[in-house]
C-alpha positions as CSV (number, residue, x, y, z in Angstrom):
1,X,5.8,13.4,3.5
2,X,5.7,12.2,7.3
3,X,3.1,14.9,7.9
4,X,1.1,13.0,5.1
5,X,1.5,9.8,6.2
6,X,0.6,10.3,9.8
7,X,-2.7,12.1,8.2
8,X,-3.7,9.1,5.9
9,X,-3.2,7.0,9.1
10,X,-5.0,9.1,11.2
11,X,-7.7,8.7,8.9
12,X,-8.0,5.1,8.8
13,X,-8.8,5.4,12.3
14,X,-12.1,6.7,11.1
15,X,-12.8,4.8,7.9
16,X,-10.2,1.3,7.9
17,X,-12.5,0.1,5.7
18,X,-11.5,2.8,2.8
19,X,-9.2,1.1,0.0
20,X,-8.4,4.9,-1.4
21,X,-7.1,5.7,2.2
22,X,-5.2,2.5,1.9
23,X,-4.0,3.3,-2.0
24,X,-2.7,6.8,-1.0
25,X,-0.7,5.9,2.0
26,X,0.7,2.4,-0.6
27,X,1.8,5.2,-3.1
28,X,3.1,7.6,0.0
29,X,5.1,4.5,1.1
30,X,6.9,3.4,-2.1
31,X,7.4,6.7,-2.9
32,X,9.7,7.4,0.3
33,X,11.2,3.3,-0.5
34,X,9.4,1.6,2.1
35,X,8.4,-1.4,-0.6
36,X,7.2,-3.7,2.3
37,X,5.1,-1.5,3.6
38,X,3.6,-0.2,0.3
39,X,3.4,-3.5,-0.7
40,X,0.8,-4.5,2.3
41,X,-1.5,-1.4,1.7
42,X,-1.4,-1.9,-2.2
43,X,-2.9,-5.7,-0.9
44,X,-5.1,-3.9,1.7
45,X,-6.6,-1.7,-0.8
46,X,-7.2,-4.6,-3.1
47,X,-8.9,-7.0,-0.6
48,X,-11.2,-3.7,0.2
49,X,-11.8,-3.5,-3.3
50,X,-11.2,-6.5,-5.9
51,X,-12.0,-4.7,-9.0
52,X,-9.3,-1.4,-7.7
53,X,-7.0,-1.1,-11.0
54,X,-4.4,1.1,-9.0
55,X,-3.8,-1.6,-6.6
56,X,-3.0,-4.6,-8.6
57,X,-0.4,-2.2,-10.8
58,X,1.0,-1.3,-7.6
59,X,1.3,-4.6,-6.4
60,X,2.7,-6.0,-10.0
61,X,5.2,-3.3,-9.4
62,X,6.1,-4.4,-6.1
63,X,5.8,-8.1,-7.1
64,X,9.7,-8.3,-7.4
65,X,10.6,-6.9,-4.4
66,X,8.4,-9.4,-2.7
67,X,9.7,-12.7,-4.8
68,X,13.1,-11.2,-3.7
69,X,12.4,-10.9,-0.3
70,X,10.8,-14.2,0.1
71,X,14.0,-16.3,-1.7
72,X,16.0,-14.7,0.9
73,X,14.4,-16.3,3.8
């Protein structure tokens, strides 16, 4: 999976503005636990693209984690 990661990235680095780059590294991330950083690119992807389905159920997924995360602080 770290191969795929580093590829999705690489490819930002020609397209940033892609919300399907963003969507695929967001489901690579939560995938391999890392709920923060899925959680970001699931927001990415949806800024990129409002209407994106995929993104706001990844983000409603996430969206305990992050209520979590924030009554901790």
């Amino acid at each position: 999976m770290d191969k795929s990661l580093y590829h999705f990235r690489k490819s930002l680095d020609n397209d940033p503005t892609n919300p399907e780059i963003h969507l695929n590294i967001a489901n690579l991330l939560e995938r391999i636990g890392d709920k923060t950083g899925a959680y970001d690119s699931f927001k990415m992807a949806l800024n990129l693209n409002d209407n994106s389905a995929k993104a706001l159920d990844g983000l409603k997924r996430l969206s305990d984690f992050e209520e979590e995360k924030e009554e901790r602080r």
